[in-house]
C-alpha positions as CSV (number, residue, x, y, z in Angstrom):
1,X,79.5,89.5,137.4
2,X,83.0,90.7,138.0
3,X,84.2,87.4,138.8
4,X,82.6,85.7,136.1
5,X,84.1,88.2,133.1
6,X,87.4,87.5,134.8
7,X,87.0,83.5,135.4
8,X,86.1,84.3,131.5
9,X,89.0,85.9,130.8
10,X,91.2,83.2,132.1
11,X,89.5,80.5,130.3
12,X,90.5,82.7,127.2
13,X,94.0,82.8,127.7
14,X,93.9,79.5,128.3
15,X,92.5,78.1,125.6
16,X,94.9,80.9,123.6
17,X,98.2,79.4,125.2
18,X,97.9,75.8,124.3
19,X,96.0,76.5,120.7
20,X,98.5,74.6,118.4
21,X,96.9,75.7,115.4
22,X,98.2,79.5,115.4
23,X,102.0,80.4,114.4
24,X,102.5,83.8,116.8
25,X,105.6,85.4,115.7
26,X,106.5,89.3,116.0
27,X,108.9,91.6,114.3
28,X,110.9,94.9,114.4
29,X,110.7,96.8,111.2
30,X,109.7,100.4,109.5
31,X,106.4,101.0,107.9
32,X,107.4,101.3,104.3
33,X,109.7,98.1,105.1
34,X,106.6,96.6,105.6
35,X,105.5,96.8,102.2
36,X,108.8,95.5,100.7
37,X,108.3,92.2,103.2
38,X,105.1,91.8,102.0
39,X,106.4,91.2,98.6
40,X,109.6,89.8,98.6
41,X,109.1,87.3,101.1
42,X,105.7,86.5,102.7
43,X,103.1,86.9,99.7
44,X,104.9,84.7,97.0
45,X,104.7,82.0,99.6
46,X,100.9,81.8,100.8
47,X,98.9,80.3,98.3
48,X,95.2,80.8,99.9
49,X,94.5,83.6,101.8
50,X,96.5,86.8,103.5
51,X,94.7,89.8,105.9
52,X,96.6,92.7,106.5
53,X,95.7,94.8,109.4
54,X,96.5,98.4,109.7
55,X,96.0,101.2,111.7
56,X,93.8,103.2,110.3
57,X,91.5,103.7,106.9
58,X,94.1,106.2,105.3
59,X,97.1,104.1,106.3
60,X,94.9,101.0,105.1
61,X,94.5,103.2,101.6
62,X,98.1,104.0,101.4
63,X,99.2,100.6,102.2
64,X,96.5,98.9,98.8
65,X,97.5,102.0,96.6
66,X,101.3,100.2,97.1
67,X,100.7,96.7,97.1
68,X,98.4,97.1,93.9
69,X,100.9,98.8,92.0
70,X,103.8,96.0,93.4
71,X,101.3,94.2,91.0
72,X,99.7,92.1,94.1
73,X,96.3,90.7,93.6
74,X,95.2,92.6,96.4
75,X,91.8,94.3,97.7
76,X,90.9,97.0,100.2
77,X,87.9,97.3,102.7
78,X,88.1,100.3,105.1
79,X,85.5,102.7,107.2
80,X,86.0,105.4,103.9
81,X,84.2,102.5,101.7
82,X,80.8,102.3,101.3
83,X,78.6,99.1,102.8
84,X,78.2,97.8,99.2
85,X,81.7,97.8,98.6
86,X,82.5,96.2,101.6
87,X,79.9,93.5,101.4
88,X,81.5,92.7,98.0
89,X,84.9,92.9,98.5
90,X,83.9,90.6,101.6
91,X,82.5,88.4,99.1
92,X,85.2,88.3,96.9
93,X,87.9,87.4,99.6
94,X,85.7,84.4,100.9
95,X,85.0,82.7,97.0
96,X,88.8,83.3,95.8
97,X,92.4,82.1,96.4
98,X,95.5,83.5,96.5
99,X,94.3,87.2,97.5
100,X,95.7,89.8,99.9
101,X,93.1,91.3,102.0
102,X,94.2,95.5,103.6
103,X,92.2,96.3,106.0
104,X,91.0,98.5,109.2
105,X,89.7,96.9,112.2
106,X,86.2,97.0,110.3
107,X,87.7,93.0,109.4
108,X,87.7,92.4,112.9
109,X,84.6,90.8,114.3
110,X,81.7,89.2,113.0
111,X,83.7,88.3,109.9
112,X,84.3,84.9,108.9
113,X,86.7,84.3,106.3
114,X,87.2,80.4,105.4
115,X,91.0,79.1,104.8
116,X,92.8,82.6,106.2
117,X,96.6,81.2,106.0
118,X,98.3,84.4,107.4
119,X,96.9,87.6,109.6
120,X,99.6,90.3,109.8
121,X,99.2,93.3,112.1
122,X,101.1,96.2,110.5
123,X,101.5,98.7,113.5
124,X,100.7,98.5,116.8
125,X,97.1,97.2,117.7
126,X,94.5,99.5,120.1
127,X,94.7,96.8,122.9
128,X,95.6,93.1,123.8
129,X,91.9,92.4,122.7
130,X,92.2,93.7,119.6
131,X,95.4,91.4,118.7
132,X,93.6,88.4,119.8
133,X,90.6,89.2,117.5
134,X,92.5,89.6,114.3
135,X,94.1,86.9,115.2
136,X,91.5,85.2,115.1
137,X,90.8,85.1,111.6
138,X,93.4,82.7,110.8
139,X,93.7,79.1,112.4
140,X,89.9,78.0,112.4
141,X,88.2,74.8,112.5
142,X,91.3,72.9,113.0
143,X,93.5,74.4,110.4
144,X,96.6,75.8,110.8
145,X,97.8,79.5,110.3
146,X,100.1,82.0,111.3
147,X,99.6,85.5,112.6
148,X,102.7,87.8,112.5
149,X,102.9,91.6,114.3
150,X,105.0,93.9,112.7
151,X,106.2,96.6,115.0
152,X,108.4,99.8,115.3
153,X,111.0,99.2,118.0
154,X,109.1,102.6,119.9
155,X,106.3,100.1,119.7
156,X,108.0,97.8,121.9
157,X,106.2,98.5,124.9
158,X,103.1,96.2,123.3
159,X,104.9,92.8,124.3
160,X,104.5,93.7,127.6
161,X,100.8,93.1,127.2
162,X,100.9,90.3,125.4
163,X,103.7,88.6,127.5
164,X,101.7,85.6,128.2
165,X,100.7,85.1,124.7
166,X,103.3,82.2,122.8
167,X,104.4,84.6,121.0
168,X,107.8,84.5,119.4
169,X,110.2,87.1,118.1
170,X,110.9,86.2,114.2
171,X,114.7,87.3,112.4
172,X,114.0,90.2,109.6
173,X,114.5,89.2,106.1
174,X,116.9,90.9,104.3
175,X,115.3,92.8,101.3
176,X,117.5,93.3,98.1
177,X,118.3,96.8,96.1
178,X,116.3,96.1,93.8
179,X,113.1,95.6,96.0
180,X,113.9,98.8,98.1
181,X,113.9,100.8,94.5
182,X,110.6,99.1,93.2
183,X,109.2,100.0,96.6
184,X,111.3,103.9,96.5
185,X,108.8,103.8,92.9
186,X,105.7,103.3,93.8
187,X,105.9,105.4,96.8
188,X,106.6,108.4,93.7
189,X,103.3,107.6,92.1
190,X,100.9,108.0,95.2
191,X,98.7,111.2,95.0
192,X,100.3,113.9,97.6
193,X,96.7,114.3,98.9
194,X,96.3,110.2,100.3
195,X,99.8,110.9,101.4
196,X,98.5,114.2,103.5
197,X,95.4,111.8,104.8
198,X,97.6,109.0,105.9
199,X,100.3,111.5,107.8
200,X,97.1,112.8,109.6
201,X,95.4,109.7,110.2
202,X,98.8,107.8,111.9
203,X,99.1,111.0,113.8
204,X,95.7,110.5,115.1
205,X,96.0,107.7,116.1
206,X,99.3,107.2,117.6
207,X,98.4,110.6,120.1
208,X,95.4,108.3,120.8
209,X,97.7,105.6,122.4
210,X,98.9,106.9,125.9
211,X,102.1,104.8,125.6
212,X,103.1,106.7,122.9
213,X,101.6,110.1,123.1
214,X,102.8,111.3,126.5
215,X,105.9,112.5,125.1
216,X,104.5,114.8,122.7
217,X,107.7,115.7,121.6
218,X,108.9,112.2,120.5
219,X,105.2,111.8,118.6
220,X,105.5,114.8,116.0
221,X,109.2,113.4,115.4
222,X,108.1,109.9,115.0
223,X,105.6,111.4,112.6
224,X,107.5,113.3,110.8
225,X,109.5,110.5,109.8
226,X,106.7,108.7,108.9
227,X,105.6,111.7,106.5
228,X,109.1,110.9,105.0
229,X,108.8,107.4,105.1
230,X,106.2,107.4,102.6
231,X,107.5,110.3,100.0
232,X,106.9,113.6,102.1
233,X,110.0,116.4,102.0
234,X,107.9,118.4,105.1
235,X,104.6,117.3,107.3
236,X,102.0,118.8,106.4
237,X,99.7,121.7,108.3
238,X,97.3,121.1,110.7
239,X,94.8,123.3,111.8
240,X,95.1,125.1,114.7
241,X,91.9,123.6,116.7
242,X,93.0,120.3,115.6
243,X,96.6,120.8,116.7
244,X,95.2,122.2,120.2
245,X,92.7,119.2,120.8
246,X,95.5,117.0,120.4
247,X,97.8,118.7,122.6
248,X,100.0,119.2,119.9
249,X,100.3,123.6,119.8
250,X,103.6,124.6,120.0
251,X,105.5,121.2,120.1
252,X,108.1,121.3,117.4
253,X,107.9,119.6,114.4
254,X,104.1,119.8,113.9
255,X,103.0,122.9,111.3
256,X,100.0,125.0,112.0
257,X,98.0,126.1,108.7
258,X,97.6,129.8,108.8
């Protein structure tokens, strides 16, 4: 059996390596820089169909909550949604063109989207496995499409994994003033409260990536900035269980709700 999952395996990368029909590019940036890319250079280009992928459902929340009021014809599906929702936001993606699709890894299997022109991965993926399988929502039956990672230089350590992937490091776009201050605006308007769930959410899930959360130190500062990234003067409270099942009691920069 062992042999066979990894003679498997092979034949995957294989068939990955030589596929002509996927664009793989990768590129450094900041989170809320993400956002400005999305609408200053990428989205006014693609004419069918875009899939974001982010890290979590809050972060995926956030991320609409922005886009939508950058006046994008963009929808959400997460884990927070109901299945009713989901099944017709699903349905909506598939019948129309020219939408933006934010989304958790709930997007990633068993979901086929016809015509997907562009995947982005916003943040570090869980695994090699799950970067393949967003992936693979673009590029299907013989078309072409392009898949694009955007990373956090501390997220660096991800190529590694994917080092045998044709994947291609891609020059940043330079964003103007005036994008920076539409995107400094819409930041302003976002409830505090999906603000406070995203902060907790990215925390949770970057201590759940060993790479990253062995220096628990550098993860509450990478956080922090994060919380002020996206509008936050201080990080908000944790509880004190939850700060002690993550390891996180007494590292500096995380606050404990008393």
């Amino acid at each position: 059996m062992f042999l066979l999952i990894q003679w498997a395996w092979g034949l995957l990368k294989l068939l990955l390596r030589y596929n002509s029909n996927i664009s793989w590019y990768h590129m450094n940036c900041t989170f809320i820089w993400f956002i400005a890319f999305f609408e200053s250079i990428l989205i006014r280009k693609w004419t069918i169909r875009v899939i974001v992928f982010c890290t979590t459902a809050m972060v995926t929340e956030f991320m609409y909550i922005m886009l939508r009021d950058l006046k994008l014809n963009v929808r959400e599906i997460h884990s927070r949604k109901p299945q009713l929702y989901r099944t017709r936001i699903s349905e909506e993606f598939r019948d129309s063109n020219r939408l933006i699709l934010v989304t958790s890894d709930v997007s990633t299997r068993g979901v086929n989207y016809p015509d997907v022109t562009l995947v982005i991965q916003a943040g570090v993926p869980p695994g090699r496995e799950h970067y393949i399988h967003r992936l693979g929502r673009t590029g299907r039956e013989g078309k072409s499409g392009k898949g694009i990672l955007l990373i956090a230089p501390w997220e660096e350590y991800f190529l590694k994994e994917i080092h045998d992937l044709p994947i291609q490091k891609a020059p940043v776009p330079q964003i103007d003033q005036e994008m920076k201050q539409k995107v400094d605006d819409s930041i302003k308007i976002v409830d505090m409260s999906i603000k406070e769930a995203a902060y907790h959410a990215w925390l949770g899930y970057y201590n759940s990536i060993a790479d990253i959360s062995r220096d628990k130190v550098m993860l509450a500062d990478l956080a922090s900035r994060f919380g002020v990234s996206i509008g936050m003067e201080k990080p908000p409270t944790l509880f004190r269980k939850t700060a002690f099942k993550m390891g996180l009691k007494g590292v500096p920069g995380i606050r404990i709700r008393k």
